[in-house]
C-alpha positions, 0 to 999 in steps of 0.5 A, spaced: 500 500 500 503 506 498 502 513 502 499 516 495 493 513 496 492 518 504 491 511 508 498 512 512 499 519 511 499 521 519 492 526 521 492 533 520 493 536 527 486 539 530 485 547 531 486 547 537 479 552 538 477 545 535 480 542 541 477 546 546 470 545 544 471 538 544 473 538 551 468 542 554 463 539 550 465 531 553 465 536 560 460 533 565 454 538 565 458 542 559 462 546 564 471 547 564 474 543 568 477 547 574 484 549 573 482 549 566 484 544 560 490 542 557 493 543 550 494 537 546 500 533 546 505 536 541 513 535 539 518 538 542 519 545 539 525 546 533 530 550 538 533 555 534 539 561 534 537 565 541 534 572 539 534 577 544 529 581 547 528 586 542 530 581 537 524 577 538 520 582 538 523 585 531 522 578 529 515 577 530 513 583 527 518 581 521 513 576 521 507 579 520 509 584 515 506 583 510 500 580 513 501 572 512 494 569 509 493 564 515 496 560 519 500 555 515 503 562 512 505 564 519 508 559 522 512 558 516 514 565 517 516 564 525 521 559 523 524 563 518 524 568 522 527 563 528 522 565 533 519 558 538 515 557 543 521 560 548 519 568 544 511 566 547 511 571 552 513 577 547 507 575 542 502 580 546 507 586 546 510 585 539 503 585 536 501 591 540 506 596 538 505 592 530 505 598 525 498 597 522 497 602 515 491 606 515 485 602 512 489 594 514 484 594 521 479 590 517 484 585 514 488 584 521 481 583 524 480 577 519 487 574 520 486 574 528 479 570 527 484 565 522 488 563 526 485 564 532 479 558 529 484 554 525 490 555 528 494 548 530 499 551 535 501 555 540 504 561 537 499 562 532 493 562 536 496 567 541 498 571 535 490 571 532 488 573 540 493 579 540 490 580 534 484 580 537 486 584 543 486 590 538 482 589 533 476 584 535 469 586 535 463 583 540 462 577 535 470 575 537 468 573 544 464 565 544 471 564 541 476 567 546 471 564 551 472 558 548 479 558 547 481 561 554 479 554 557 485 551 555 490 554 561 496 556 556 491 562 552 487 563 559 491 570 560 491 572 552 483 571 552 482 575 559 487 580 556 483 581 549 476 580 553 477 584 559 476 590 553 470 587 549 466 584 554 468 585 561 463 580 564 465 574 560 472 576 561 471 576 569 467 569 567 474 566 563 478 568 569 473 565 574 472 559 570 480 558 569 483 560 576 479 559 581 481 553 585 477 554 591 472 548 592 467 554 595 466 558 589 465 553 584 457 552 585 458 560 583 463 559 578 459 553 575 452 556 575 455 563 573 457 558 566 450 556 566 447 562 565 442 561 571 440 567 573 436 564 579 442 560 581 448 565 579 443 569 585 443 564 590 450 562 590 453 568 590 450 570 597 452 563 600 459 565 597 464 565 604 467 573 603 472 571 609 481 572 607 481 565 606 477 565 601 477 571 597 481 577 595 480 583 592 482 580 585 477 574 586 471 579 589 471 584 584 471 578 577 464 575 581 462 582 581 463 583 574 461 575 571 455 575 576 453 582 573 452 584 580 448 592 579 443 588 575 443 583 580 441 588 585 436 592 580 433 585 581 432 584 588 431 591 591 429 588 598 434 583 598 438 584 605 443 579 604 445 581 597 446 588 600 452 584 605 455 579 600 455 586 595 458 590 601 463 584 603 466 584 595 467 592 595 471 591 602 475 585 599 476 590 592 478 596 597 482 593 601 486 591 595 493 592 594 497 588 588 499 592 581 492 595 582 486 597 587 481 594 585 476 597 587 478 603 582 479 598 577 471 595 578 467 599 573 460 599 576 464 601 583 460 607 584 453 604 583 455 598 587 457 603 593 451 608 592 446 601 593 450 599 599 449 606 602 442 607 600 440 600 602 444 600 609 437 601 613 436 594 609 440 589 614 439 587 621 445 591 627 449 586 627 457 586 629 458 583 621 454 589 619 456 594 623 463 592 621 461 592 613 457 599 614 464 602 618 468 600 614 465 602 607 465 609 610 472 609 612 473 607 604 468 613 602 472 618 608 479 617 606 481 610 602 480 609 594 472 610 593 473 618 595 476 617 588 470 614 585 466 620 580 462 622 584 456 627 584 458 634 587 456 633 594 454 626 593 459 622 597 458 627 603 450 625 602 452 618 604 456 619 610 452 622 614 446 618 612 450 612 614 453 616 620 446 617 622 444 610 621 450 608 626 448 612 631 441 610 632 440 606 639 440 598 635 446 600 632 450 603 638 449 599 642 452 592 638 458 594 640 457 592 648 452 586 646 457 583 642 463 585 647 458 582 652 456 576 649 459 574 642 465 569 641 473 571 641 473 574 633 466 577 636 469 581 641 475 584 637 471 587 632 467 590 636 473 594 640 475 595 634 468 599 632 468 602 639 475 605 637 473 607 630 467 609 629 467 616 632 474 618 627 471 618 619 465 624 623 470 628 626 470 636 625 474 638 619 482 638 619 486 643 621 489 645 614 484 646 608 490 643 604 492 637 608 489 632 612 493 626 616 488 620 617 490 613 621 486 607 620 486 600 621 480 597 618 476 591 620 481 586 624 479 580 622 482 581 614 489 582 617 489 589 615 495 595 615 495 600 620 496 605 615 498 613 614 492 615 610 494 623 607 488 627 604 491 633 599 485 637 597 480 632 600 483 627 596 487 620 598 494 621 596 497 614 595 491 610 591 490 615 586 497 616 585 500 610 586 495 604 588 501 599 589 501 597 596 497 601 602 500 609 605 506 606 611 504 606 618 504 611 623 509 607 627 514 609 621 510 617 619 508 620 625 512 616 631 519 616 627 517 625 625 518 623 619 512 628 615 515 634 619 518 639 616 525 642 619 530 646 617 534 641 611 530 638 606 527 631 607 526 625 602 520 620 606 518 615 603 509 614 604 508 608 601 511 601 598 508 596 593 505 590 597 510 586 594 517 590 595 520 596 593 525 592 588 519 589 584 513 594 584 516 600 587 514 605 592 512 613 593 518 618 595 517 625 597 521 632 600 519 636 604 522 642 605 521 648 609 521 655 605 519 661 610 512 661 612 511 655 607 513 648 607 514 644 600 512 637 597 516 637 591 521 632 588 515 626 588 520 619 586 517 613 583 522 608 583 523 604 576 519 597 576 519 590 574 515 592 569 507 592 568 503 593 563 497 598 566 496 605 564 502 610 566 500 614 573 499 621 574 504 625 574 505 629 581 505 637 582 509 641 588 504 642 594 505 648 598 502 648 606 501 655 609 506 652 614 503 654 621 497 650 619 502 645 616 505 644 623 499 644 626 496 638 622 502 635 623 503 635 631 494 633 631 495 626 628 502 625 631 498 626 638 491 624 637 491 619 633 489 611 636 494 607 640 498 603 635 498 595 636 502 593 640 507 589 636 508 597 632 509 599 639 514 593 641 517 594 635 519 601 636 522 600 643 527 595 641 530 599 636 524 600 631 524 607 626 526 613 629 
C-alpha cells in the first residue's frame, strides 16, 4: 500500500479552538474543568539561534509584515524568522506596538479570527488573540471564551476580553483560576447562565481572607453582573452584605492595582450599599461592613470614585446617622458582652473607630493626616492615610501597596518639616520596593511655607497598566502645616502593640 493513496499519511493536527470545544463539550454538565484544560500533546519545539529581547520582538513583527494569509503562512514565517515557543511571552507586546497602515484594521481583524479558529499551535493562536486584543469586535468573544479554557491562552483571552466584554472576561478568569472548592457552585452556575442560581450562590459565597481577595471579589462582581443583580432584588438584605463584603475585599486591595478603582460599576455598587444600609439587621458583621465602607468613602480609594458634587458627603452622614441610632450603638457592648473571641475584637475595634471618619474638619484646608486600621479580622495595615485637597494621596497616585504606618510617619517625625530638606518615603508596593516600587517625597521648609516637591517613583519590574499621574509641588501655609502635623502625631489611636514593641527595641526613629 503506498502513502499516495492518504491511508498512512499521519492526521492533520486539530485547531486547537477545535480542541477546546471538544473538551468542554465531553465536560460533565458542559462546564471547564477547574484549573482549566490542557493543550494537546505536541513535539518538542525546533530550538533555534537565541534572539534577544528586542530581537524577538523585531522578529515577530518581521513576521507579520506583510500580513501572512493564515496560519500555515505564519508559522512558516516564525521559523524563518527563528522565533519558538521560548519568544511566547513577547507575542502580546510585539503585536501591540505592530505598525498597522491606515485602512489594514479590517484585514488584521480577519487574520486574528484565522488563526485564532484554525490555528494548530501555540504561537499562532496567541498571535490571532493579540490580534484580537486590538482589533476584535463583540462577535470575537464565544471564541476567546472558548479558547481561554485551555490554561496556556487563559491570560491572552482575559487580556483581549477584559476590553470587549468585561463580564465574560471576569467569567474566563473565574472559570480558569479559581481553585477554591467554595466558589465553584458560583463559578459553575455563573457558566450556566442561571440567573436564579448565579443569585443564590453568590450570597452563600464565604467573603472571609481565606477565601477571597480583592482580585477574586471584584471578577464575581463583574461575571455575576452584580448592579443588575441588585436592580433585581431591591429588598434583598443579604445581597446588600455579600455586595458590601466584595467592595471591602476590592478596597482593601493592594497588588499592581486597587481594585476597587479598577471595578467599573464601583460607584453604583457603593451608592446601593449606602442607600440600602437601613436594609440589614445591627449586627457586629454589619456594623463592621457599614464602618468600614465609610472609612473607604472618608479617606481610602472610593473618595476617588466620580462622584456627584456633594454626593459622597450625602452618604456619610446618612450612614453616620444610621450608626448612631440606639440598635446600632449599642452592638458594640452586646457583642463585647456576649459574642465569641473574633466577636469581641471587632467590636473594640468599632468602639475605637467609629467616632474618627465624623470628626470636625482638619486643621489645614490643604492637608489632612488620617490613621486607620480597618476591620481586624482581614489582617489589615495600620496605615498613614494623607488627604491633599480632600483627596487620598497614595491610591490615586500610586495604588501599589497601602500609605506606611504611623509607627514609621508620625512616631519616627518623619512628615515634619525642619530646617534641611527631607526625602520620606509614604508608601511601598505590597510586594517590595525592588519589584513594584514605592512613593518618595521632600519636604522642605521655605519661610512661612513648607514644600512637597521632588515626588520619586522608583523604576519597576515592569507592568503593563496605564502610566500614573504625574505629581505637582504642594505648598502648606506652614503654621497650619505644623499644626496638622503635631494633631495626628498626638491624637491619633494607640498603635498595636507589636508597632509599639517594635519601636522600643530599636524600631524607626
Amino acid at each position: 500500500m503506498s502513502a499516495r493513496d492518504g491511508r498512512d499519511a499521519p492526521p492533520a493536527p486539530l485547531a486547537l479552538y477545535d480542541h477546546a470545544l471538544r473538551q468542554l463539550r465531553e465536560a460533565p454538565g458542559g462546564i471547564p474543568r477547574r484549573g482549566g484544560f490542557p493543550l494537546p500533546s505536541s513535539p518538542e519545539p525546533i530550538e533555534f539561534p537565541a534572539l534577544t529581547w528586542d530581537g524577538s520582538r523585531a522578529a515577530i513583527q518581521d513576521a507579520l509584515t506583510p500580513l501572512p494569509g493564515g496560519p500555515e503562512e505564519l508559522r512558516r514565517r516564525f521559523t524563518e524568522f527563528g522565533v519558538h515557543g521560548h519568544h511566547r511571552y513577547m507575542i502580546r507586546s510585539a503585536v501591540a506596538e505592530l505598525t498597522v497602515p491606515a485602512g489594514q484594521e479590517a484585514p488584521a481583524r480577519a487574520l486574528g479570527r484565522r488563526l485564532t479558529r484554525a490555528g494548530t499551535t501555540w504561537l499562532t493562536v496567541a498571535t490571532g488573540m493579540a490580534l484580537l486584543t486590538r482589533f476584535g469586535e463583540p462577535e470575537d468573544v464565544p471564541h476567546l471564551r472558548v479558547l481561554g479554557l485551555l490554561r496556556d491562552f487563559l491570560s491572552p483571552a482575559v487580556d483581549a476580553l477584559d476590553i470587549l466584554d468585561r463580564p465574560d472576561a471576569a467569567l474566563t478568569w473565574l472559570a480558569g483560576y479559581t481553585r477554591r472548592e467554595a466558589l465553584r457552585p458560583l463559578v459553575n452556575a455563573l457558566w450556566a447562565r442561571d440567573a436564579a442560581a448565579v443569585h443564590q450562590e453568590l450570597v452563600a459565597v464565604p467573603t472571609s481572607r481565606n477565601c477571597m481577595d480583592g482580585t477574586v471579589a471584584r471578577r464575581i462582581a463583574e461575571a455575576a453582573r452584580l448592579p443588575a443583580l441588585l436592580d433585581d432584588h431591591p429588598g434583598d438584605a443579604q445581597l446588600v452584605a455579600q455586595a458590601g463584603a466584595l467592595l471591602a475585599h476590592m478596597a482593601r486591595s493592594r497588588s499592581h492595582q486597587i481594585e476597587l478603582l479598577a471595578y467599573r460599576d464601583a460607584l453604583t455598587v457603593c451608592e446601593a450599599v449606602a442607600t440600602r444600609a437601613g436594609q440589614l439587621a445591627p449586627c457586629v458583621e454589619h456594623y463592621v461592613l457599614l464602618l468600614s465602607l465609610v472609612l473607604e468613602l472618608k479617606s481610602g480609594p472610593a473618595a476617588l470614585l466620580e462622584w456627584a458634587p456633594g454626593r459622597r458627603g450625602d452618604l456619610l452622614e446618612s450612614l453616620g446617622r444610621l450608626l448612631s441610632t440606639a440598635p446600632w450603638a449599642a452592638v458594640p457592648d452586646a457583642a463585647s458582652r456576649h459574642g465569641n473571641t473574633d466577636q469581641q475584637r471587632r467590636a473594640a475595634w468599632i468602639r475605637r473607630t467609629s467616632r474618627q471618619p465624623f470628626a470636625g474638619p482638619a486643621t489645614s484646608s490643604r492637608l489632612r493626616v488620617e490613621v486607620v486600621t480597618g476591620d481586624p479580622a482581614h489582617l489589615p495595615p495600620h496605615e498613614t492615610r494623607i488627604l491633599l485637597d480632600g483627596r487620598p494621596l497614595v491610591p490615586s497616585a500610586f495604588g501599589r501597596g497601602h500609605a506606611n504606618a504611623p509607627v514609621y510617619l508620625l512616631d519616627g517625625g518623619r512628615l515634619r518639616a525642619g530646617p534641611e530638606p527631607r526625602e520620606v518615603q509614604l508608601a511601598e508596593a505590597s510586594c517590595t520596593e525592588g519589584c513594584c516600587g514605592a512613593l518618595y517625597v521632600t519636604i522642605r521648609r521655605a519661610g512661612d511655607h513648607v514644600l512637597w516637591q521632588g515626588w520619586r517613583r522608583p523604576p519597576t519590574a515592569g507592568h503593563s497598566e496605564e502610566p500614573l499621574p504625574e505629581l505637582p509641588e504642594y505648598r502648606f501655609g506652614a503654621a497650619a502645616y505644623d499644626a496638622e502635623i503635631a494633631r495626628a502625631e498626638t491624637g491619633r489611636l494607640r498603635p498595636w502593640s507589636a508597632c509599639t514593641t517594635a519601636r522600643l527595641i530599636g524600631g524607626p526613629a
